[in-house]
N, C-alpha and C positions, 0 to 999 in steps of 0.2 A: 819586341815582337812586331811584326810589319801587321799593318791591318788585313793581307789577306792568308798570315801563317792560320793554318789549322791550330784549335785549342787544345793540346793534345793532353788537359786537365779534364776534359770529359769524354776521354775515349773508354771503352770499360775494360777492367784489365787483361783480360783475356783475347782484346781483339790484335786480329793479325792482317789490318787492312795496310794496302802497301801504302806509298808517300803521297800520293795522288788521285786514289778511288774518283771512279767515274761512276754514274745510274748506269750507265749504257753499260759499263763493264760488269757491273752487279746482273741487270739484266740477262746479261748471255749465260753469264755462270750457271744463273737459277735455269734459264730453259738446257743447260748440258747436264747439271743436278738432276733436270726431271726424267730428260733420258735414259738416264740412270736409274734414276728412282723405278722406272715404268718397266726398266728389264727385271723385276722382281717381282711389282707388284703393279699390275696395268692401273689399278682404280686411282695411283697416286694424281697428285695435280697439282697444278702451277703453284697456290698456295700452298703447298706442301713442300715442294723444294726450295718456294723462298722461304719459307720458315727455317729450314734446315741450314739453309745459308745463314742467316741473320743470326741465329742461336754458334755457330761457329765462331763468329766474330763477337760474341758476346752481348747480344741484344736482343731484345726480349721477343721484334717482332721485326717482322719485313719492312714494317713502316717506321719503327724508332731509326732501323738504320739506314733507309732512306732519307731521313730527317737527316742525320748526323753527315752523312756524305752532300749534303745539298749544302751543309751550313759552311760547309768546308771553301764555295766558289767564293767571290766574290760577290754576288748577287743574295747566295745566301746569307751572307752576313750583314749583308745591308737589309733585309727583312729582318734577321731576325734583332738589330740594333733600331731598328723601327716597330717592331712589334713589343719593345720590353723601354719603349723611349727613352734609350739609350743619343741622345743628341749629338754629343762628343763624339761618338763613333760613330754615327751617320755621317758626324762633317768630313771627317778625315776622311771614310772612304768614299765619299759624294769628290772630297778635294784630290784624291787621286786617279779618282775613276769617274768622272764627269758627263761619260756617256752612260752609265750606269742610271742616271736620275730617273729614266721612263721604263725602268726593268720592269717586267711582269712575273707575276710567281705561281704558279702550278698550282691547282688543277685549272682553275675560274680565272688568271689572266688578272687578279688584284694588284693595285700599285702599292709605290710605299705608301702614299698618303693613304689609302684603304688600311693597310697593314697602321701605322700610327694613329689616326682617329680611331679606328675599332678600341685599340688600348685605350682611348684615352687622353695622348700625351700631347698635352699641348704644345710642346718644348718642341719637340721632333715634327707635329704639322705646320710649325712656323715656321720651320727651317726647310720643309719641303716647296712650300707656298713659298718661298721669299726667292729659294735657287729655280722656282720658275714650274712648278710641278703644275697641270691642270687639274683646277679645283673641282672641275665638272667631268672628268674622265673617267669611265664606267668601266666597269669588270664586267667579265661574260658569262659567269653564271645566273644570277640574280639582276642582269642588268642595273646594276648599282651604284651613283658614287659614295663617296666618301662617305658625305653627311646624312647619307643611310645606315651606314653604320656606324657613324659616333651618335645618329637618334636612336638606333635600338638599345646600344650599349648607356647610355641616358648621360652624355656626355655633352650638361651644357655650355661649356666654356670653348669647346671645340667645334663645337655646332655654331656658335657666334664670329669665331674664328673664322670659319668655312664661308658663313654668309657673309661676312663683313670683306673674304676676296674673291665674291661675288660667284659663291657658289648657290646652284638652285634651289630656293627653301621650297619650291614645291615637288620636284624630282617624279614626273610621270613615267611609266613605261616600264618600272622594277616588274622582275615580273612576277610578284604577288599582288600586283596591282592595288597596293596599296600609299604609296605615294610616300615621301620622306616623313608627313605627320602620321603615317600607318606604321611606321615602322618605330617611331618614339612610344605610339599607343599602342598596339596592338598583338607586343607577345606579352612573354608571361609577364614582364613588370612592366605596366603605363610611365611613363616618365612624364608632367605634368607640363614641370617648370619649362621641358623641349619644346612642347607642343604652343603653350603659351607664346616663347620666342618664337616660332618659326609663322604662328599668326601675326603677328606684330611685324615681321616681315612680308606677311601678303599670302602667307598659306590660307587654306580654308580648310576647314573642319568635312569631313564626311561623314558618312552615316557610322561605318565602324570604329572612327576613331571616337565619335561624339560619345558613341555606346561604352567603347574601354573608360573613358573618362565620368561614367554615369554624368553627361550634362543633357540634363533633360530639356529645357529651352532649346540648348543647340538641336536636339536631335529633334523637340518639334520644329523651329525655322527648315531644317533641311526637307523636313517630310511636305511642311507647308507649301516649300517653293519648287518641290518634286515630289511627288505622289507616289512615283515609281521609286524611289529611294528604298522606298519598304518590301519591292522583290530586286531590288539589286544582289548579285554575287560576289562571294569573293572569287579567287582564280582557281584553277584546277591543283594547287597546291593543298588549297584547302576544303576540297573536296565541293565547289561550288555552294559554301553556305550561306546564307538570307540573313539578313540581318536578327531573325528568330532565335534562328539555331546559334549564331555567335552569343548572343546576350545568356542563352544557359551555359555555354562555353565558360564563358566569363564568370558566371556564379553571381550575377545581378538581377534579382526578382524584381527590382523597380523597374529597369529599364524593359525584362519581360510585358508585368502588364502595361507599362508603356507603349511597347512597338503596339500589342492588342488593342488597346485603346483607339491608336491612331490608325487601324485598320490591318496588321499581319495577318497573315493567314495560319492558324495555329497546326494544318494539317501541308502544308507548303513540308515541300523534302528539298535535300538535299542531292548533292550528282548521286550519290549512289540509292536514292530511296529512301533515307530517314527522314522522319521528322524531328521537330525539333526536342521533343521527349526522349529521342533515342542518346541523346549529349548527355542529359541529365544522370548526377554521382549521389544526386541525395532526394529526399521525399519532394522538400520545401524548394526548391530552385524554380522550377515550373506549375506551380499549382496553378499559379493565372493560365499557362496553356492547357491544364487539363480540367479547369474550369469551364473554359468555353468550348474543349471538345466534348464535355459531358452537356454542354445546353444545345449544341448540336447534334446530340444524340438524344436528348428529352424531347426533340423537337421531331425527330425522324418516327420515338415509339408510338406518340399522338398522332402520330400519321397514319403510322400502320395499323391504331387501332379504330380509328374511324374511317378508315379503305376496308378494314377487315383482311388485312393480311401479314405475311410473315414480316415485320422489321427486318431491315437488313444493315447490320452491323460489323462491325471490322475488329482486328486488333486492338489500334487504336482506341475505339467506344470502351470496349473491354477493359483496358490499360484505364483508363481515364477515370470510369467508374470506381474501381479499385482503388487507384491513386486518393481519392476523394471518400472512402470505404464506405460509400453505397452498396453493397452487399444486395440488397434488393434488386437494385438492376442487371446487376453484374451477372445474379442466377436468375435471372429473365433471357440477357443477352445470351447464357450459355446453353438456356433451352432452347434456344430458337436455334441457335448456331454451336452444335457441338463440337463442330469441325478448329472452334477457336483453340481448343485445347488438346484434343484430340492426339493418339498417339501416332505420331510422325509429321505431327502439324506443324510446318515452318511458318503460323503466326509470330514469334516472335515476342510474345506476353511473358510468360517465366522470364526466358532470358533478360527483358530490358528488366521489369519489376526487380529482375536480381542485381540489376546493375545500378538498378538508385536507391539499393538498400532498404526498401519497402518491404520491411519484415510481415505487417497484417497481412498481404498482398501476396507474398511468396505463398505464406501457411494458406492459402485461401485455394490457392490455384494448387497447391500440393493435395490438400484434400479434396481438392473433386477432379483429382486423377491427373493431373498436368506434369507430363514426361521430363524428370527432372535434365534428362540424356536427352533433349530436344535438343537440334541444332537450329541456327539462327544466324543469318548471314550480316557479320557484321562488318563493313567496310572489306570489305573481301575475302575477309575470314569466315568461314563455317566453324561455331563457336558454340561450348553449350554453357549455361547459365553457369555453370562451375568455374568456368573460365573467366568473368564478365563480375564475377562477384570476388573471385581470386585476386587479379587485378586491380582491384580500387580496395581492396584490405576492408572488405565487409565480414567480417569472423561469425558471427550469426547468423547470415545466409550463408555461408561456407558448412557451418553444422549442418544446418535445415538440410540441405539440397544432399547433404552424405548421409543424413539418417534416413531419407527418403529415397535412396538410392544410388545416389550422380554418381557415377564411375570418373574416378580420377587419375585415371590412365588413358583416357581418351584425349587424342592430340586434335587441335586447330588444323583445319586444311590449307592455310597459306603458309603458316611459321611452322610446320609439324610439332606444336609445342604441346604439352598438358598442363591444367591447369596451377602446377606448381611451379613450371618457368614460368607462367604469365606472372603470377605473384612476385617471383624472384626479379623477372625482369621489372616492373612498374614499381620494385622495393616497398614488398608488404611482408616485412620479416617474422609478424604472427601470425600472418597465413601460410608464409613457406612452416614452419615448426607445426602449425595443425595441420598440413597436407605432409608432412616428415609423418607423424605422427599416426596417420590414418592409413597411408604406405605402407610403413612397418609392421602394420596387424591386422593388414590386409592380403593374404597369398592372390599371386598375378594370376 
C-alpha cells in the first residue's frame, strides 16, 4: 500500500464514501441535507443534517467523519503518524512529500512537531527536528510551541530534546500567560521533574507555578523581590485569578495561609466577582481565608459598638463566621442584616456553604429561613445551591437542601441544565441515582 492509499481497514462497514471524499464535498451535501431537512421542519439545523450525513456513512458523528476523510490526504496521515509516533511512517511520507514538513492542521494551525511532542515521542520529534522543522514555531490558538505542550503533557525527555535544539525554555506570550514552566505546573498534574529542567536552562519560577509546586521559599523570594506578585493575574482564560483564589484551586492550605501571611488580600475577587472562598470544594481548603475574614469582621463589630451603630456586614462576614461555626456572631450579623438571607437574596451564603460541603453551615442557614431556591450568580451561571452541591458529589447537602425544599427541576440560566445534568456532567454517579430517585416520587 503507497503511504498515501486510504486504510480502507477502518472505514465502518456500512460506509458508502466514494474513492476520494473531500470536507469541502461533505460540506455542500450537509448544507443540500439542510434544505431538505428545513422543507419539513423549519427548526432543523446545520448540526442536524451533518449528523444525518455522517450516520449514513456509518459514523457515529460529524466529527468522527471528518476525522476519517481528513486522514485520508496526505497531510492527514502525516499528523496522524506523528501524533501515535509512528517514525517509520513519518519518514516515508516526509521522503515522498518533502514539502509536506511545515503542514499545519485545523483548527489552531499545530505543526507536526506540536502534534509529536504533545504524544510524547521522542522518535518522531527527532526526526522532525533533524529534517529541519522550527523548534520554536507557534500555533495560533494558544500561541504555543512545541515544548508547551510536551511540558503540560510532562514529557521530560522531549522537553530536553526541544531545548537541547534550542527551543525556548521560557516561551512568553502563550496565551494563558503562563509561560512554558506554567504550563509543566499549572493544570491538573504539576510535573516537577519538567520544571526543574527548564530552570536549569534559565527559566524562572513564578508566583503560579511556585504555588502548583507548594515551594514555599520560592514563592517567598518572588513575593520579596515583587510585592505586586500577590495581586498578579492570570489571563482571562482563567477568569483573571490572584494568586489567592489559585492556591484553593489547587487544594493547598499551606500555600493559602502562606500567600495571607505574606500579605493577600482574603477579600480580593476574581474577573467575575468571587472571592477566593467561592473556589473552595471542602470545609478545610480555606480556613486560613475565613480566618482572617472573620478578624476583619470582629474588628468592624468593635467598631460599630463603640460608634453606637449598625455594623455593617456582607456575605462574606456571614460565610466566614459560619465556616468557623461561630454561631454567635453569625445570629448577630443576621439581626443586623436580614437582607443576608432573606427570600430572593442573591447574597450568595447557602449556595457557596453548599458548595464546600459545610453541612453545620447549610442546617444553620436552613433553619433561620435561607431560600434553599435562592439563585446565585456563578461564573455566569444563575445557579441554586442544588446545583453547586450536585456538582461536586456532596450527597448530604443534596438531602438537606431536598428536605428543605430545593426544587430539582429548576435549570441553570447559561447551560439550561437541572441539577441532575450538573451532577451527570461533573460525574457524581450518587448524586445522579439520589436526584433519579427524588424525580421519580416527585410529580412535575
Amino acid at each position: 500500500m503507497s503511504p498515501v492509499s486510504p486504510d480502507s481497514s477502518r472505514l465502518p462497514e456500512n460506509s458508502r464514501l466514494p474513492e476520494r471524499p473531500s470536507l469541502e464535498w461533505l460540506r455542500k451535501r450537509a448544507k443540500r441535507r439542510l434544505d431538505e431537512m428545513r422543507a419539513a421542519d423549519a427548526s432543523a439545523t446545520l448540526a442536524d443534517a451533518q449528523f444525518a450525513i455522517a450516520t449514513e456513512h456509518g459514523f457515529s458523528s460529524w466529527r468522527a467523519l471528518e476525522a476519517h476523510v481528513d486522514a485520508l490526504t496526505v497531510e492527514g496521515q502525516l499528523f496522524d503518524a506523528a501524533r501515535h509516533g509512528d517514525a517509520a511512517a513519518l519518514r516515508t511520507l516526509l521522503d515522498a512529500h518533502p514539502e509536506e514538513l511545515h503542514a499545519r492542521n485545523k483548527p489552531y494551525a499545530w505543526t507536526l512537531l506540536h502534534a509529536a511532542a504533545f504524544g510524547g515521542h521522542l522518535d518522531a520529534v527527532d526526526l522532525l527536528l533533524t529534517r529541519g522543522l522550527d523548534v520554536n514555531a507557534r500555533e495560533r490558538g494558544d500561541n504555543t510551541s512545541a515544548m508547551h505542550w510536551a511540558a503540560a503533557a510532562g514529557h521530560l525527555d522531549v522537553v530536553r530534546r526541544l531545548a537541547d535544539a534550542g527551543g525556548d525554555v521560557v516561551g512568553r506570550g502563550d496565551d494563558h500567560a503562563l509561560e512554558v514552566i506554567g504550563w509543566a505546573t499549572c493544570w491538573e498534574h504539576p510535573h516537577a521533574a519538567v520544571a526543574e529542567l527548564l530552570v536549569s536552562r534559565g527559566a524562572r519560577h513564578h508566583i503560579f507555578s511556585a504555588i502548583s509546586l507548594n515551594l514555599a521559599d520560592e514563592v517567598r523570594r518572588i513575593v520579596a523581590a515583587d510585592p505586586a506578585a500577590l495581586g498578579s493575574r492570570q489571563s482571562r482564560n482563567e477568569d483573571h485569578r490572584m494568586p489567592l483564589h489559585y492556591a484553593v484551586v489547587r487544594k493547598l492550605p499551606a500555600m493559602v495561609s502562606l500567600l495571607l501571611e505574606l500579605g493577600a488580600d482574603p477579600l480580593a475577587v476574581d474577573g467575575s466577582g468571587h472571592t477566593a472562598a467561592a473556589y473552595a470544594t471542602s470545609p478545610d481548603i480555606d480556613r486560613a481565608v475565613m480566618e482572617a475574614i472573620r478578624g476583619m469582621t470582629s474588628q468592624e463589630l468593635i467598631s460599630a459598638e463603640r460608634g453606637q451603630r449598625q455594623a455593617r456586614g456582607g456575605a462574606m462576614d456571614l460565610a466566614a463566621v459560619l465556616a468557623l461555626g461561630d454561631c454567635e456572631t453569625a445570629e448577630r450579623l443576621l439581626r443586623e442584616q436580614p437582607s443576608l438571607i432573606a427570600a430572593g437574596s442573591t447574597a450568595g451564603v447557602l449556595p457557596l456553604m453548599a458548595k464546600r460541603n459545610d453541612v453545620p453551615a447549610v442546617r444553620w442557614l436552613l433553619a433561620h429561613g435561607a431560600d434553599p431556591n435562592a439563585r446565585w450568580s456563578h461564573w455566569g451561571a444563575d445557579v441554586t445551591p442544588l446545583h453547586l452541591a450536585a456538582s461536586q458529589g456532596h450527597t448530604t447537602i443534596v438531602c438537606l437542601l431536598l428536605d428543605a425544599g430545593a426544587d430539582a427541576r429548576l435549570r441553570d440560566s447559561q447551560h439550561d441544565s437541572d441539577p441532575r445534568g450538573w451532577a451527570e456532567y461533573f460525574k457524581q454517579p450518587a448524586v445522579v441515582q439520589l436526584l433519579d430517585a427524588h424525580l421519580a416520587s416527585t410529580p412535575e
